[in-house]
PyMOL commands that place a pseudoatom at each C-alpha (Angstrom):
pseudoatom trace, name=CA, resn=UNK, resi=1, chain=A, elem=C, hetatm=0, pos=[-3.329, -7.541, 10.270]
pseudoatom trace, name=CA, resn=UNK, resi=2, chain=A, elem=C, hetatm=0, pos=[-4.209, -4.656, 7.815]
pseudoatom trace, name=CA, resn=UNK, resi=3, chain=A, elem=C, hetatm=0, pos=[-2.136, -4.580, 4.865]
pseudoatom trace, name=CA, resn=UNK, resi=4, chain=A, elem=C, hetatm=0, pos=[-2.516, -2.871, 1.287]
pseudoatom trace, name=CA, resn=UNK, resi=5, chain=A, elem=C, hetatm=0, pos=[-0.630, -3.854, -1.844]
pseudoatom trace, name=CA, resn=UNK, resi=6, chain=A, elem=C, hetatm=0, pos=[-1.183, -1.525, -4.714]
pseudoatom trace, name=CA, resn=UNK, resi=7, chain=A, elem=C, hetatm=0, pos=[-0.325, -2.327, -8.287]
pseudoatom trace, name=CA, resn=UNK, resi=8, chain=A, elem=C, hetatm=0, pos=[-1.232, -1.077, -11.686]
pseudoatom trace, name=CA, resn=UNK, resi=9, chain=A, elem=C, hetatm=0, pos=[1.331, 1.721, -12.377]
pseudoatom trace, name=CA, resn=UNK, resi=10, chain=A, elem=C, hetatm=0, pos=[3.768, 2.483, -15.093]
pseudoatom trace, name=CA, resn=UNK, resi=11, chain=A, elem=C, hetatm=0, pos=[5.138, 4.130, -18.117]
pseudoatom trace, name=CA, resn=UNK, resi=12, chain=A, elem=C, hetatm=0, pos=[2.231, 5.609, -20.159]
pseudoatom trace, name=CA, resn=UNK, resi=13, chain=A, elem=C, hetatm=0, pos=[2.081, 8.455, -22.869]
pseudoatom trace, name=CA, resn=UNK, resi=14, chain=A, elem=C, hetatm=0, pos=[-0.026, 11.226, -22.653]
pseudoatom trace, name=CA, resn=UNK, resi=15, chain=A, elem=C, hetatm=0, pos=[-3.759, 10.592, -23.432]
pseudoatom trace, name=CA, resn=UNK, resi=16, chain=A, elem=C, hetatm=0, pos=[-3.414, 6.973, -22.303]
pseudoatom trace, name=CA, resn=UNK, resi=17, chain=A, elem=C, hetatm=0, pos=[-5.266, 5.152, -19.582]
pseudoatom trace, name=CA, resn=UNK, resi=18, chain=A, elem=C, hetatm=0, pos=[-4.228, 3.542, -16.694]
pseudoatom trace, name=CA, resn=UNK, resi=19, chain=A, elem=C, hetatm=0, pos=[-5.906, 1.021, -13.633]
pseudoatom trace, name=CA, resn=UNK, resi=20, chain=A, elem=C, hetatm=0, pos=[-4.296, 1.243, -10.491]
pseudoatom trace, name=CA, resn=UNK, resi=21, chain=A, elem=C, hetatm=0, pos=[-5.469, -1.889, -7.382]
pseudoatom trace, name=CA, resn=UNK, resi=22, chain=A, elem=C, hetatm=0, pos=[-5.024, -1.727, -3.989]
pseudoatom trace, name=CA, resn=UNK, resi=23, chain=A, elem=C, hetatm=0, pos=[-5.356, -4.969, -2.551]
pseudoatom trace, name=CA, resn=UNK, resi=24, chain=A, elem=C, hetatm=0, pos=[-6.302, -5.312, 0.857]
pseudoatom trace, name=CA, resn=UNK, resi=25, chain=A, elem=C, hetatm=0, pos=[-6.382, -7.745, 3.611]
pseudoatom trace, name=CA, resn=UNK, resi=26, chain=A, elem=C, hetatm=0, pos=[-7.442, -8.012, 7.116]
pseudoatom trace, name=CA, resn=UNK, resi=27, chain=A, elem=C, hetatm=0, pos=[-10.345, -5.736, 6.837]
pseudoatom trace, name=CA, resn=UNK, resi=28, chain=A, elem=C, hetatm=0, pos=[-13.448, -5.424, 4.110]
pseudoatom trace, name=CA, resn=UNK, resi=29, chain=A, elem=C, hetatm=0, pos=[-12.608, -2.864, 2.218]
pseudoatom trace, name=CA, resn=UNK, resi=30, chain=A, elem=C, hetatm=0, pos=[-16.338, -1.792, 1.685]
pseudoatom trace, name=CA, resn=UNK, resi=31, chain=A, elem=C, hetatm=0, pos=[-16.486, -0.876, 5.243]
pseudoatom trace, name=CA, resn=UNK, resi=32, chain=A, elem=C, hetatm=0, pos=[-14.147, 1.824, 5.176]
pseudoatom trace, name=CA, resn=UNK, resi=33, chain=A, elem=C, hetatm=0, pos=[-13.625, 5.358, 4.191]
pseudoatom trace, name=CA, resn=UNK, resi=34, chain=A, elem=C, hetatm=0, pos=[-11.221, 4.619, 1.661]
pseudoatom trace, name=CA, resn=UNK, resi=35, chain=A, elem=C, hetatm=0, pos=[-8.515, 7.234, -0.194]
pseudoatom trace, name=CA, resn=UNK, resi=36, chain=A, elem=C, hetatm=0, pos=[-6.139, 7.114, -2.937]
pseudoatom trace, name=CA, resn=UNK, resi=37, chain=A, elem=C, hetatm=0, pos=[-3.154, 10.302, -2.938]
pseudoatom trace, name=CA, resn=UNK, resi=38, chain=A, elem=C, hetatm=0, pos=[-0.447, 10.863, -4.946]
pseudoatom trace, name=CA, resn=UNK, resi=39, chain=A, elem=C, hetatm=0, pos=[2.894, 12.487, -4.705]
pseudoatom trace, name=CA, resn=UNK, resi=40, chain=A, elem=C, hetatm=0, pos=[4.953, 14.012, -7.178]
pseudoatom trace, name=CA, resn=UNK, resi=41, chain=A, elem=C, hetatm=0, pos=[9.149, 14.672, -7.259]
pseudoatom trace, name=CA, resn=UNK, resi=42, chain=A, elem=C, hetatm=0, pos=[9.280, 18.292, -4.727]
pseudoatom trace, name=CA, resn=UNK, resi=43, chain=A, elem=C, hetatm=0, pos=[5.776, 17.937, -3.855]
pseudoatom trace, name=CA, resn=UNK, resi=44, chain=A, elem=C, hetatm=0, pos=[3.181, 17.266, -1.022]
pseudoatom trace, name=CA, resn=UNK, resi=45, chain=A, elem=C, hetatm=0, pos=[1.123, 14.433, -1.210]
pseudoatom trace, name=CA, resn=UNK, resi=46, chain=A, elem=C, hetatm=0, pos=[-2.373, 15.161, -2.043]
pseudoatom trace, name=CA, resn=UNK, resi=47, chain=A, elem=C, hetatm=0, pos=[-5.392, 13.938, -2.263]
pseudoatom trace, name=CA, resn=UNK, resi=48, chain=A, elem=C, hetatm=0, pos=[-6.489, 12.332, -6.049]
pseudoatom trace, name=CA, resn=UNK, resi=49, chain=A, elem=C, hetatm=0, pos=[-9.688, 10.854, -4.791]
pseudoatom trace, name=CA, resn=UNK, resi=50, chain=A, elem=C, hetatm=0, pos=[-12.221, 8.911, -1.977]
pseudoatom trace, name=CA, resn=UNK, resi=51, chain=A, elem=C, hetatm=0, pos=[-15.112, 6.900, -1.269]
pseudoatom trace, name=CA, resn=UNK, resi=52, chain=A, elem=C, hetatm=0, pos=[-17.475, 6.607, 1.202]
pseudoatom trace, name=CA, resn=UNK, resi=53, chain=A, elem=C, hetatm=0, pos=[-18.927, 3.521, 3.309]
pseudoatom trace, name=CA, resn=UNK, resi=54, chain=A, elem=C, hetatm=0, pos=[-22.136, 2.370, 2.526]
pseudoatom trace, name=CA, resn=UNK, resi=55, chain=A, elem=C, hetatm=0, pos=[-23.868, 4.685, -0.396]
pseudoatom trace, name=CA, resn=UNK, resi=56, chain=A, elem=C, hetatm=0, pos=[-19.845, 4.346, -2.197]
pseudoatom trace, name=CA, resn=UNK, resi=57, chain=A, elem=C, hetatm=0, pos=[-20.295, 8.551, -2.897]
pseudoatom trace, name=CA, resn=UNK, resi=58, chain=A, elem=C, hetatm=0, pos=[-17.293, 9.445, -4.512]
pseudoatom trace, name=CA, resn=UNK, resi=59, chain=A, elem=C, hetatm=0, pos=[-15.003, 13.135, -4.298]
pseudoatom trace, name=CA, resn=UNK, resi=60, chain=A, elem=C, hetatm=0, pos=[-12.580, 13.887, -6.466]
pseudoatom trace, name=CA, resn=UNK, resi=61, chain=A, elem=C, hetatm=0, pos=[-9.409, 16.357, -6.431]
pseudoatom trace, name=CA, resn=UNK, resi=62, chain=A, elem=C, hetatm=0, pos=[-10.260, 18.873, -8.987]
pseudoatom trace, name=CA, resn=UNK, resi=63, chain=A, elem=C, hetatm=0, pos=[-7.048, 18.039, -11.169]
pseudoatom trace, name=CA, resn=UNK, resi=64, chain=A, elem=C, hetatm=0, pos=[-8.800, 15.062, -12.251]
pseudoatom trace, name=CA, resn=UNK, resi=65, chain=A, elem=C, hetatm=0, pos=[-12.611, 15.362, -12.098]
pseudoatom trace, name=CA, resn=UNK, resi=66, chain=A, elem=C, hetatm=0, pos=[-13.784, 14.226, -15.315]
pseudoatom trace, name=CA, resn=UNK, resi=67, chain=A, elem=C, hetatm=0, pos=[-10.839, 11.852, -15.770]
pseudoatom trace, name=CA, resn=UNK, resi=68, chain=A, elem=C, hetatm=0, pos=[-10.368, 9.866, -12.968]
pseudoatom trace, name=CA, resn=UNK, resi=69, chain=A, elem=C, hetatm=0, pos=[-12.929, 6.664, -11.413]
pseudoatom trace, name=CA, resn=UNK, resi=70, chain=A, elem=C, hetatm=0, pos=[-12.367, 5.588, -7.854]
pseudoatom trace, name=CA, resn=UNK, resi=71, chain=A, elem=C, hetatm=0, pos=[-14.064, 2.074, -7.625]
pseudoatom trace, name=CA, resn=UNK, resi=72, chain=A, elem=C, hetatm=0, pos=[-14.173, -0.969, -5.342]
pseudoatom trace, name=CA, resn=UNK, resi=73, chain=A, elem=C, hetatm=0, pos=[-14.759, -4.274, -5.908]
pseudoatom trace, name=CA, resn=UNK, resi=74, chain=A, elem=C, hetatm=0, pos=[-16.372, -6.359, -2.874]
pseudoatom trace, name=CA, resn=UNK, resi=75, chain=A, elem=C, hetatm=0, pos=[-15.599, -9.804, -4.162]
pseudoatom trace, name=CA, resn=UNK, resi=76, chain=A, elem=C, hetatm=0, pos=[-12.177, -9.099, -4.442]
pseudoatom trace, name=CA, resn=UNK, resi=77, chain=A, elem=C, hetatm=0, pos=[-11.517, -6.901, -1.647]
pseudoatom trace, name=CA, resn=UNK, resi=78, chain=A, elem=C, hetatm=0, pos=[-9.982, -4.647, -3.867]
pseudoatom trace, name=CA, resn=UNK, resi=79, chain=A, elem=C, hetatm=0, pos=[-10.100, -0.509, -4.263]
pseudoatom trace, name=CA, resn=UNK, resi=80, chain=A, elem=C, hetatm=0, pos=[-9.348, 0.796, -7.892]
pseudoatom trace, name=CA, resn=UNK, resi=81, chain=A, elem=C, hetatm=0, pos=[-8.506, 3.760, -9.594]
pseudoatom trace, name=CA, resn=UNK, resi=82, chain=A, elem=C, hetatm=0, pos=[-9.401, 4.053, -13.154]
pseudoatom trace, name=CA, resn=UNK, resi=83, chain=A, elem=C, hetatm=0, pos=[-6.822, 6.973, -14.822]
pseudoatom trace, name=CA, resn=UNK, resi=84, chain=A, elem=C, hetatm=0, pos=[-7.781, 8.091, -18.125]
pseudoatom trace, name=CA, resn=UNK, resi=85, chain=A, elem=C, hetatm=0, pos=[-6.915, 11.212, -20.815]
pseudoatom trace, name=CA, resn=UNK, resi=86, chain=A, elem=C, hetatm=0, pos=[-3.588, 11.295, -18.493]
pseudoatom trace, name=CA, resn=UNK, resi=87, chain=A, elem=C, hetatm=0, pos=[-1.449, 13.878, -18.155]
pseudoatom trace, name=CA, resn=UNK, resi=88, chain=A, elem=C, hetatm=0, pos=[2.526, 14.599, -17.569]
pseudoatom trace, name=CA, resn=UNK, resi=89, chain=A, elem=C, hetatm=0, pos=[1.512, 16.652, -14.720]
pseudoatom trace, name=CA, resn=UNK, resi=90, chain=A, elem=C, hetatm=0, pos=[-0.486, 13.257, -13.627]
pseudoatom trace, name=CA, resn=UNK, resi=91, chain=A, elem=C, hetatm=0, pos=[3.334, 11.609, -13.354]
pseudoatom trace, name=CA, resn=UNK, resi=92, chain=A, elem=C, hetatm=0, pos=[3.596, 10.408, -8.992]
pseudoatom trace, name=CA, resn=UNK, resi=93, chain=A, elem=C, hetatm=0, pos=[3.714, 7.508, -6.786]
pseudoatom trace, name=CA, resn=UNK, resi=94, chain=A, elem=C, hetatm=0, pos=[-0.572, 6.767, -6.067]
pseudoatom trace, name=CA, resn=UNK, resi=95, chain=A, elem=C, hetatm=0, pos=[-1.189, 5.325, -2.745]
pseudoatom trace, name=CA, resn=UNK, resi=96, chain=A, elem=C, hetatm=0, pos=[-4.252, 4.020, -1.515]
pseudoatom trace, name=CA, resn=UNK, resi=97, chain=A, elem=C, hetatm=0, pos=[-5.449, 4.484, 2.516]
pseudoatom trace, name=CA, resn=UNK, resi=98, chain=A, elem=C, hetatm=0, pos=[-7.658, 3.930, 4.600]
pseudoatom trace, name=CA, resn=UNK, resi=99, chain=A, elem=C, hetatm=0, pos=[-8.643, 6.256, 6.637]
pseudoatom trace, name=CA, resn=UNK, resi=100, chain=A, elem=C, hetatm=0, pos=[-9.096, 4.728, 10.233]
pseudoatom trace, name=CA, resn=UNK, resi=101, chain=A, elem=C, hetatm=0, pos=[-6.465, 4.440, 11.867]
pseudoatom trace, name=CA, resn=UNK, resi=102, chain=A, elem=C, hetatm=0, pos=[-4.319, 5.631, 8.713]
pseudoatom trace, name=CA, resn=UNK, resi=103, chain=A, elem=C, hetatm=0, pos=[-3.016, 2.688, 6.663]
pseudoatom trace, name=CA, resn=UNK, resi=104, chain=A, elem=C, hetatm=0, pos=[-0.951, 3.153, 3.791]
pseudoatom trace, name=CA, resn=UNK, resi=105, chain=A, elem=C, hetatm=0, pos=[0.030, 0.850, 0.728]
pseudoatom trace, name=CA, resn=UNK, resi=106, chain=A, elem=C, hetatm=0, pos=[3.831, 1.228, -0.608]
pseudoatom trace, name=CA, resn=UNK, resi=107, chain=A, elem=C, hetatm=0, pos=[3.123, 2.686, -3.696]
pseudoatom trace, name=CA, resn=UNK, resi=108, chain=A, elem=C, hetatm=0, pos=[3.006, 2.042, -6.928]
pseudoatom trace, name=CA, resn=UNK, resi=109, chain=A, elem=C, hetatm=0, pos=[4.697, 4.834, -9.642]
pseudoatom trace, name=CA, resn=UNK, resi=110, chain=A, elem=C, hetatm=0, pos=[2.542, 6.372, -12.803]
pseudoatom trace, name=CA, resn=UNK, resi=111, chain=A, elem=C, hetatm=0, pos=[5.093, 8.705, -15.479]
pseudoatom trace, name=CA, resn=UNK, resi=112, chain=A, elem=C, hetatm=0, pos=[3.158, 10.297, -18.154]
pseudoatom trace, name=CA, resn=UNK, resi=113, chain=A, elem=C, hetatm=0, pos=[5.448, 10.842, -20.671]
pseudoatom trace, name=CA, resn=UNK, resi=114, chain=A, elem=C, hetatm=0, pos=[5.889, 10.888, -24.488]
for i in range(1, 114): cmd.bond("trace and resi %d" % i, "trace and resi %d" % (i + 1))
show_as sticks, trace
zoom trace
């Protein structure tokens, strides 16, 4: 059974940093196409950032290139997302999914604010 538990998120001020985990079971992570999205109050989710099987190539929404580090770790079966220099505008609930057969965690809420 494919499940994903993510965890990390919080109440962080502007310029902080945050690590976000998406736990998963029933499947090795490192041999999927793997996503994290986010969705703000009014808005569509979107797409933050993935990886790929295999090589692990990384793509990143261009909101937070430069900022953002989508990671997995195979001993733990775990997908991460390292948030740094984050912004108000960076406030949403991050999910994590993977892409075959489109599994979804439940969320786990970031606020940027001072």
């Amino acid at each position: 059974q494919v499940q994903l538990v993510e965890s990390g998120g919080g109440l962080v001020q502007p310029g902080g940093s945050l690590r976000l985990s998406c736990a998963a079971s029933g499947f090795t992570v490192s041999n999927y196409f793997m996503s994290w999205y986010r969705q703000a109050p009014g808005k569509e989710r979107e797409l933050v950032a993935t990886i790929s099987i295999a090589d692990g190539f990384t793509n990143y929404a261009d909101s937070v290139k430069g900022r953002f580090t989508i990671s997995r770790s195979n001993i733990r079966n775990t997908l991460y997302l390292q948030m740094n220099s984050l912004r108000p505008e960076d406030t949403a609930v991050y999910y994590c999914q993977r892409r075959t057969g489109n599994y979804w965690g439940q969320g786990t809420q970031v606020t940027v604010s001072s």
